[in-house]
N, C-alpha and C positions, 0 to 999 in steps of 0.2 A: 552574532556571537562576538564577545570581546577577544582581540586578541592577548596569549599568554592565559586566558582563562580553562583550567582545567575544568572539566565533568566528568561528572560520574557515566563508564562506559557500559550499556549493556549490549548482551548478543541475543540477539532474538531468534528461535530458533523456527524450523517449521510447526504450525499450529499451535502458535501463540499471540498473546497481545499482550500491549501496555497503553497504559489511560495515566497519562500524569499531569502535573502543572511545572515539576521542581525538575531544575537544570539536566539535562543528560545529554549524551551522543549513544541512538541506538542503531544498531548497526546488524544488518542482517543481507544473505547473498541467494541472489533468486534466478530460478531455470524456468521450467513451466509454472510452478508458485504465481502469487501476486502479492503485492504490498501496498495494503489500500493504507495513507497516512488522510488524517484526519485534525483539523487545528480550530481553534475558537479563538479567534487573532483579543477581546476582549477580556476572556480571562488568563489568556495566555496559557492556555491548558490544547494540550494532542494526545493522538492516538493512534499505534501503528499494529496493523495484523501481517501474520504471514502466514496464507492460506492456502494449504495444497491444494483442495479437489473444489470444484465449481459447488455440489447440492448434495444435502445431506438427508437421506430419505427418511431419516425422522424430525424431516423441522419440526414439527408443531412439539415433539417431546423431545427434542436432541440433548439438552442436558441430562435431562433424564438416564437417554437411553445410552446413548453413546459416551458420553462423557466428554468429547472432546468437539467441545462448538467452534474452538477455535481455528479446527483444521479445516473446513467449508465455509466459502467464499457467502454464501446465505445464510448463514446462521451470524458469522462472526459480523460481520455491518452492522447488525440492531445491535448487539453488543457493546461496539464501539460508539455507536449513536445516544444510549443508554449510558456508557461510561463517561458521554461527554455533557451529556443533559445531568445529570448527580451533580456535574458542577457549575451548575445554571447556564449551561449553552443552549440555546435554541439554535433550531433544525437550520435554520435559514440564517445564521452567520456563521457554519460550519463550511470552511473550504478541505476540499478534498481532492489527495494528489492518486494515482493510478500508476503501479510499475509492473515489472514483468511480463509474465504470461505466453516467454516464448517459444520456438516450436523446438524443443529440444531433441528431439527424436526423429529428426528425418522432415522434407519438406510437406503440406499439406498435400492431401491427395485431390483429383478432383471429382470424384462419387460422393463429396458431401459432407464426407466424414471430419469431423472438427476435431483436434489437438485439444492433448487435456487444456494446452497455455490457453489457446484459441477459446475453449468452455471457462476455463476461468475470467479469463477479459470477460464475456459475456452477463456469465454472471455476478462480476463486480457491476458491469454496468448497470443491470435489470437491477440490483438491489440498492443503488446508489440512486436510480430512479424512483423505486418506491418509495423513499424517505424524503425527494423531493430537492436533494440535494446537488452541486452542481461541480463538476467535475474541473478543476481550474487549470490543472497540467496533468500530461501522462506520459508515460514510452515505453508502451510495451509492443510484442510481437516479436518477431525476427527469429534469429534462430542465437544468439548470443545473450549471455546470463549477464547478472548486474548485481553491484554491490551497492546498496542505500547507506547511506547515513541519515539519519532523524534527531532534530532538537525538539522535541516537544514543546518545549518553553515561547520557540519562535517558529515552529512551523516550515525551518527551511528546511530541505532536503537536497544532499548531494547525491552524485549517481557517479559511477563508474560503470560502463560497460565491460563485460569481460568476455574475452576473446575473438575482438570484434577490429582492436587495432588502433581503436578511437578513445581519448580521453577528454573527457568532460572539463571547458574552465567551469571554474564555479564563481558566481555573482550575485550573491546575495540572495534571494530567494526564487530565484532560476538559476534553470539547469543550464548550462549553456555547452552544446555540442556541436565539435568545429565552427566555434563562436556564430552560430545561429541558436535563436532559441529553441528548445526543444516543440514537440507539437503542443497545442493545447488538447483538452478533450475534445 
């Protein structure tokens, strides 16, 4: 992003996406949610979801039935796969960033039982799988929420942590926390 260049800002809210090519700063703040960002570095076209719940017990007719694909972490991935292939990206130059997912509600217990953040991570990963695609950065879990920024145009993404204590530099298309890079997937 140039500097002094403005864009056009959106808010993304829970159980939504965007599929674009044309300049923006989208910006969206996440608890147990996740925000799979999605880029095709050659036509310069992304795609960012914010996905409350992990599975949507009507995949096979979720538009149909429910109306909202965008709010399951399994439904909305082919969505964004499909909004990215419309604009001649194949599967396999598609990089993909992974956020959220954290345990908002108290720490995991140990009978088993997985946090919705927890079932979301999962099932971004398992559907992120299916399509063959490869996961380039991520930071989710913990127990503290995040604010994304996304350029679609370029694919970087900023993070802030929220209420965590820590602030993110940003460099270019990493995230960089307490100047270490963040994890990969």
């Amino acid at each position: 992003m140039e500097t002094g260049e403005v864009l056009e800002t959106l808010y993304l809210k829970p159980g939504e996406m965007v599929v674009r090519t044309e300049p923006a700063r989208i910006t969206t703040v996440l608890g147990s949610c996740i925000a799979l960002t999605m880029f095709a570095p050659r036509l310069r076209a992304g795609a960012i979801c914010h996905a409350l719940l992990p599975v949507c017990k009507e995949l096979d007719r979720c538009r149909e039935r429910c109306g909202t694909p965008y709010k399951y972490v399994n439904c909305v991935v082919p969505e964004m796969v499909r909004g990215l292939q419309r604009y001649g990206a194949a599967a396999r130059e598609i990089e993909v960033k992974l956020f959220g997912g954290a345990d908002m509600f108290g720490p995991v217990r140990r009978d088993g039982y997985l946090s919705v953040g927890r079932q979301n991570i999962q099932a971004a990963l398992q559907a992120v799988e299916r399509f063959d695609l490869r996961i380039r950065l991520s930071d989710v879990g913990n127990s503290h929420g995040r604010k994304i920024h996304f350029f679609p145009h370029t694919g970087e993404v900023w993070m802030k942590r929220l209420g965590s204590g820590q602030r993110p530099a940003v460099q270019s298309d990493r995230i960089l926390i307490n100047s270490q890079p963040a994890r990969s997937g």
